[in-house]
KEFI-34462 format. One record per residue (C-alpha): x, y, z. Coordinates in nm, 4 decimals. Layout:
BEGIN
<r><x>X</x><y>Y</y><z>Z</z></r>
...
END
This chain:
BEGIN
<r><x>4.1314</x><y>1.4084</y><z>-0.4969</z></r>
<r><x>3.7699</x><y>1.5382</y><z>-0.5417</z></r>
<r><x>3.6487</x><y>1.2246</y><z>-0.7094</z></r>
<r><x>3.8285</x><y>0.9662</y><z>-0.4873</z></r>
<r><x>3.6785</x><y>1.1436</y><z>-0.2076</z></r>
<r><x>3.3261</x><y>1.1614</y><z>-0.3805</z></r>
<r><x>3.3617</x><y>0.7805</y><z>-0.4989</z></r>
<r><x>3.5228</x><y>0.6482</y><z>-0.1435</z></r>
<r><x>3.2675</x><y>0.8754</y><z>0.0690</z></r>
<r><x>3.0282</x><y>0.6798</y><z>-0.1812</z></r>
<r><x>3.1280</x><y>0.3205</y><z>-0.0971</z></r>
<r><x>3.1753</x><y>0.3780</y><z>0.2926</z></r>
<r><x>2.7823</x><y>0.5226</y><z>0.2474</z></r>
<r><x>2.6833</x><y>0.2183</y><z>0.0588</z></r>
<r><x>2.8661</x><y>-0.0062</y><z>0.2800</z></r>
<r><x>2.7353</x><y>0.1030</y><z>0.5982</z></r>
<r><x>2.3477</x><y>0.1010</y><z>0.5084</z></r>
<r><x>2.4408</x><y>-0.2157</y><z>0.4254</z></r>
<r><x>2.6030</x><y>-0.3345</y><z>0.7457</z></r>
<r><x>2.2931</x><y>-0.1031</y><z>0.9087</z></r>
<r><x>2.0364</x><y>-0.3582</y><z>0.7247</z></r>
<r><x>2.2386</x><y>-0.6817</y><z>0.7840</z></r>
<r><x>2.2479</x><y>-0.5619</y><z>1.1734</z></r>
<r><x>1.8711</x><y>-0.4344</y><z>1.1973</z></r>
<r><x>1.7889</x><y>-0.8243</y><z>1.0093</z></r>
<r><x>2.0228</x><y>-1.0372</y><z>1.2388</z></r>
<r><x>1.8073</x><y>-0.8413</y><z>1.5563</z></r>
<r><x>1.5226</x><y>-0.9325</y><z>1.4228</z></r>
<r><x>1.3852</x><y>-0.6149</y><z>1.1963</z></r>
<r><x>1.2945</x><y>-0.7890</y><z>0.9288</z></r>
<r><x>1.0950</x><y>-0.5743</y><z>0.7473</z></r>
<r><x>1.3923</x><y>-0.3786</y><z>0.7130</z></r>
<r><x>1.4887</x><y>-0.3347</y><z>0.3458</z></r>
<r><x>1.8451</x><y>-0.3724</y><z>0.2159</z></r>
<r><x>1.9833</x><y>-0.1635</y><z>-0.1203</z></r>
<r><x>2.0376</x><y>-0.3422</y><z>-0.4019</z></r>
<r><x>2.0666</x><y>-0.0437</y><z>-0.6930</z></r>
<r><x>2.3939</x><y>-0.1017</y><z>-0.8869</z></r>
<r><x>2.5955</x><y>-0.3460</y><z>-1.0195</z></r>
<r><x>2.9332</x><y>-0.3976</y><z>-0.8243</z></r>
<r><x>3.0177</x><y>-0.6314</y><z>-0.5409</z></r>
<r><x>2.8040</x><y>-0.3939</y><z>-0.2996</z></r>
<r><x>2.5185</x><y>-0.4165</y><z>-0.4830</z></r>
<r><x>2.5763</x><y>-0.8171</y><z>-0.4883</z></r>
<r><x>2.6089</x><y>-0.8052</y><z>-0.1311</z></r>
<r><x>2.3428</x><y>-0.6192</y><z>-0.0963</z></r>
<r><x>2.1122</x><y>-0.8910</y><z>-0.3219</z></r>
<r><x>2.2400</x><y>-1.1676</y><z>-0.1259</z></r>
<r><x>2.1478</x><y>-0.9765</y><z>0.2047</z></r>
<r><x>1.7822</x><y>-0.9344</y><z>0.0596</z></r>
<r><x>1.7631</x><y>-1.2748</y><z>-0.0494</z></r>
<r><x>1.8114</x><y>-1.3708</y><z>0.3225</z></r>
<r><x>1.5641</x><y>-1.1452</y><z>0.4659</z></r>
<r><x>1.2991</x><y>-1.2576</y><z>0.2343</z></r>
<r><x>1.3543</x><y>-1.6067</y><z>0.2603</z></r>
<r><x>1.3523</x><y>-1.5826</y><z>0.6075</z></r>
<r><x>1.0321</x><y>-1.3896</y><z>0.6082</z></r>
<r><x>0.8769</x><y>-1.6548</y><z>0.3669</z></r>
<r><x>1.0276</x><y>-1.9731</y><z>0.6826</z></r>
<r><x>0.8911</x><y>-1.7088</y><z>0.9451</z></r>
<r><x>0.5264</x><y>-1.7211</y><z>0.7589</z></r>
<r><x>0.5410</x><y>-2.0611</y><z>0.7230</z></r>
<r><x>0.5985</x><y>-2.1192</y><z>1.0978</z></r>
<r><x>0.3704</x><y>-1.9505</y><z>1.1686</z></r>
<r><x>0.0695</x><y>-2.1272</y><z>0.9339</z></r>
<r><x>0.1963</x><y>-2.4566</y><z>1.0925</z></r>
<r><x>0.1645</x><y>-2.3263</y><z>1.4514</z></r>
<r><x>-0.2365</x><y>-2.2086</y><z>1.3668</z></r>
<r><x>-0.2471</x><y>-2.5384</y><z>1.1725</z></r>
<r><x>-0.1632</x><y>-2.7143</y><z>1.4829</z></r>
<r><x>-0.4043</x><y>-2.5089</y><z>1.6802</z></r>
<r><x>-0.6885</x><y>-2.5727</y><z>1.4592</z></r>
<r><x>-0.6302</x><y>-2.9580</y><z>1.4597</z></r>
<r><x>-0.6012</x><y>-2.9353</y><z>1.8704</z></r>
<r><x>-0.9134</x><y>-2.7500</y><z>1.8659</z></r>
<r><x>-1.0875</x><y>-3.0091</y><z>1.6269</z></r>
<r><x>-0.9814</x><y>-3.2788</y><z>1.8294</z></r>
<r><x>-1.1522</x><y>-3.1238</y><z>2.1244</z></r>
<r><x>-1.4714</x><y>-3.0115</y><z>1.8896</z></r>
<r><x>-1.4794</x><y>-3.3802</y><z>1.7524</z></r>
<r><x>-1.4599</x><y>-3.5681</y><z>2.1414</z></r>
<r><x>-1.7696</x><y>-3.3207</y><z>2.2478</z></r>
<r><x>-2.0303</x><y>-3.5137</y><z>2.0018</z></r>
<r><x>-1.8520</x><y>-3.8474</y><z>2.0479</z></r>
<r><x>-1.8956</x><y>-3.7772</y><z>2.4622</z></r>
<r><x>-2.2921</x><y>-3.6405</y><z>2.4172</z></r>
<r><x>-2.2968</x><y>-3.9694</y><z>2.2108</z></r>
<r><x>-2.1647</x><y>-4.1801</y><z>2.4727</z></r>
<r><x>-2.4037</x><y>-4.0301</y><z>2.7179</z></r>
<r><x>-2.7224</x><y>-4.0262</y><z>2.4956</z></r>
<r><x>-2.6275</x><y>-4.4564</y><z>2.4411</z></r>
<r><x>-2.5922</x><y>-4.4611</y><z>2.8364</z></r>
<r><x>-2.9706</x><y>-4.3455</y><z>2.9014</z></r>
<r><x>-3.1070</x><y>-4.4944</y><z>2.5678</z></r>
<r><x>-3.0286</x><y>-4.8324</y><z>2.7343</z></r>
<r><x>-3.1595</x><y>-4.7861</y><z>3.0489</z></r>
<r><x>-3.4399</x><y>-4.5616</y><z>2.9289</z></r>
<r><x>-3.8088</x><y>-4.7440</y><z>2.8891</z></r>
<r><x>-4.0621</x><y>-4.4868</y><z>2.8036</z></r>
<r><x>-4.1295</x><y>-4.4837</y><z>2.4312</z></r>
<r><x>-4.1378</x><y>-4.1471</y><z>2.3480</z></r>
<r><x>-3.8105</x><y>-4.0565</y><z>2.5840</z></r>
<r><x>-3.6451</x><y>-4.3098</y><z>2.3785</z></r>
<r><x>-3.7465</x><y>-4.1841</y><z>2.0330</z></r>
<r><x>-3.6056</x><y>-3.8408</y><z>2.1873</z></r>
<r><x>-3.2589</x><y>-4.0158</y><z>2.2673</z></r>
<r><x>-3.2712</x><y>-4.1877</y><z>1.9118</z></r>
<r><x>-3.3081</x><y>-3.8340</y><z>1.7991</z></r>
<r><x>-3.0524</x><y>-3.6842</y><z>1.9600</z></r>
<r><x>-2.7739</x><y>-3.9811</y><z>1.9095</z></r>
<r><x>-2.8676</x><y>-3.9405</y><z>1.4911</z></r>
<r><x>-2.7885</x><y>-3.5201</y><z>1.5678</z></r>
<r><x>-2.4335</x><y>-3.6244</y><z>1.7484</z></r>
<r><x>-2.3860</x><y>-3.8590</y><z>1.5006</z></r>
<r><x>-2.4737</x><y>-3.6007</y><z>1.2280</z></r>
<r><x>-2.2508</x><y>-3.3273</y><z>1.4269</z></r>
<r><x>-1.9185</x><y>-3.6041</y><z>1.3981</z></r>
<r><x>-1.9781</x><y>-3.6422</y><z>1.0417</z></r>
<r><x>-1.9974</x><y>-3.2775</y><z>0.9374</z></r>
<r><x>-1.7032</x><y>-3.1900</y><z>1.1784</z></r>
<r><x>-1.4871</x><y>-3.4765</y><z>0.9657</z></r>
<r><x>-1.6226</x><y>-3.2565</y><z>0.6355</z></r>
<r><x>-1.5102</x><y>-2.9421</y><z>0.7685</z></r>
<r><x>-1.1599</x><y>-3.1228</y><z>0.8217</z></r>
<r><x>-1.1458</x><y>-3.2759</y><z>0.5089</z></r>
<r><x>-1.2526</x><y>-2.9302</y><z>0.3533</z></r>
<r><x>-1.0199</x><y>-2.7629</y><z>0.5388</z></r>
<r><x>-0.7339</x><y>-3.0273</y><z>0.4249</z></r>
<r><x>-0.8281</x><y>-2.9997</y><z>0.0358</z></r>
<r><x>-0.8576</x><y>-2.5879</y><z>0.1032</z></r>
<r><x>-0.4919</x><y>-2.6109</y><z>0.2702</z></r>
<r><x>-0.3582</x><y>-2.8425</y><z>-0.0483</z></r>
<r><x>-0.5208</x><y>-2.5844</y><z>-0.2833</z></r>
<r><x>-0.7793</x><y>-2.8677</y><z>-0.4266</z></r>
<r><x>-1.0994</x><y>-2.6764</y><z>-0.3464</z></r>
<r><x>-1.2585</x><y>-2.3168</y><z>-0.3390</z></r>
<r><x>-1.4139</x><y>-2.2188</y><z>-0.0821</z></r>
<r><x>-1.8183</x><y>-2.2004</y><z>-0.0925</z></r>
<r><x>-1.9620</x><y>-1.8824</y><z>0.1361</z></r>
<r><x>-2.3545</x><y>-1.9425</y><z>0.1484</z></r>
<r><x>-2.5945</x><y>-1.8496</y><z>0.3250</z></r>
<r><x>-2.7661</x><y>-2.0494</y><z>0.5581</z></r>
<r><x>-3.0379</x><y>-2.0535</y><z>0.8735</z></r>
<r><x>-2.8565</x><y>-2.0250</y><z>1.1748</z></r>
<r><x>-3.1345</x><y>-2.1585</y><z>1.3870</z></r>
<r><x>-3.0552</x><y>-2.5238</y><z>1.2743</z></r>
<r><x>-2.7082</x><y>-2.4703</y><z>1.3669</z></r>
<r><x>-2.7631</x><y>-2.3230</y><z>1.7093</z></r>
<r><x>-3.0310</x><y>-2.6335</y><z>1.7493</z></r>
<r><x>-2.7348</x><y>-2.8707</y><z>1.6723</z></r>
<r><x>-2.5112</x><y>-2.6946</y><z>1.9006</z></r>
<r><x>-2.7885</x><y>-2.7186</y><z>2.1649</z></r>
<r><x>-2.8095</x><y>-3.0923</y><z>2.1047</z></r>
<r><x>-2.4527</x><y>-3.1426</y><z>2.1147</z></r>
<r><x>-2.3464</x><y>-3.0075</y><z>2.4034</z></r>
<r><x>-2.6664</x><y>-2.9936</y><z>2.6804</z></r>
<r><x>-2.5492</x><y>-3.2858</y><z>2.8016</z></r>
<r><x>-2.1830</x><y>-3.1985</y><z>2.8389</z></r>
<r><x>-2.3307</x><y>-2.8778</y><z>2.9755</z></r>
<r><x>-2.5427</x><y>-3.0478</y><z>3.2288</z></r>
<r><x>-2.2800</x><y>-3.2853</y><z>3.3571</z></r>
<r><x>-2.1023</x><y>-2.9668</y><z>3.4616</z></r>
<r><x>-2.4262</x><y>-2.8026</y><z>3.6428</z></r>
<r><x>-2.4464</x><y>-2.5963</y><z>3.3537</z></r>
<r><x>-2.7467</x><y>-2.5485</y><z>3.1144</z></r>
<r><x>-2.7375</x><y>-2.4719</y><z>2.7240</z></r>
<r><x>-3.0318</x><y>-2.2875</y><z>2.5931</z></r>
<r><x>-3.0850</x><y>-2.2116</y><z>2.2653</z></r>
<r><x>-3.3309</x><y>-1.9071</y><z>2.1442</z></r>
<r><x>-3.5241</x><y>-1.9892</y><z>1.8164</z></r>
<r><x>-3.4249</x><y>-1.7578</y><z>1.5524</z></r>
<r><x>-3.5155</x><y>-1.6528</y><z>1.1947</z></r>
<r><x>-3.1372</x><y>-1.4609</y><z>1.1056</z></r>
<r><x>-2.9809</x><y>-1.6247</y><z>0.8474</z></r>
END
């Protein structure tokens, strides 16, 4: 009687941190852990309960990569139109523009959008090869004064068109 009660308290114990686990992962816990020590059908049960929660963990993190993924080609769409529409603008005036200098300024400025496009399509491919696992990323360092002078050039215009101004202060950091 001592044993059956030892060994059947046992197995209800077992059974309901099992059903405790497979409830806390069906609302959503998932970080909840499920016992798997043993080697009867509990313990399978309890395997094939923590093979669930893991995949589902693994489907959740994947989800989750593809939603930022999506984000960060939305946002690159957006970065890439910016340079295209400073572009478009910078054309605009070149054409009607007839003072020499003011058009060697435009030419200058349509080479930096053009410049801006082409490293913003490197960044995506970069970012594409990183994502596939085909390249390693490079950290550098680097001046940040010609990026904030590309950033300038970029987006005055954009800036101006919406009463705004963009100015840029020189600087050595790196």
């Amino acid at each position: 009687l001592i044993v059956w009660r030892y060994v059947g308290g046992n197995i209800v114990r077992r059974l309901t941190e099992l059903s405790n686990g497979m409830h806390a992962i069906a609302g959503g816990r998932l970080d909840t852990p499920v016992a798997v020590e043993g080697s009867d059908e509990i313990a399978a049960m309890g395997r094939a309960v923590e093979i669930f929660r893991r995949n589902t963990l693994e489907r959740d993190s994947f989800e989750t990569a593809n939603k930022y993924k999506s984000r960060f080609l939305a946002s690159a769409s957006h970065d890439l139109r910016q340079p295209l529409h400073a572009l478009t603008l910078f054309a605009a005036q070149l054409h009607s523009e007839s003072d020499p200098e003011e058009r060697d300024r435009l030419v200058a400025q349509i080479n930096a959008a053009v410049s801006s496009i082409n490293e913003l399509f490197e960044v995506l491919l970069d970012m594409t090869k990183l994502d596939a696992g085909m390249l390693e990323p490079n950290v550098s360092e680097f001046p940040i004064d010609s990026l904030l002078t590309l950033m300038q050039t970029t987006f005055a215009g954009i800036a101006g068109e919406r009463g705004l101004r963009l100015r840029v202060v020189p600087s050595s950091a790196w």
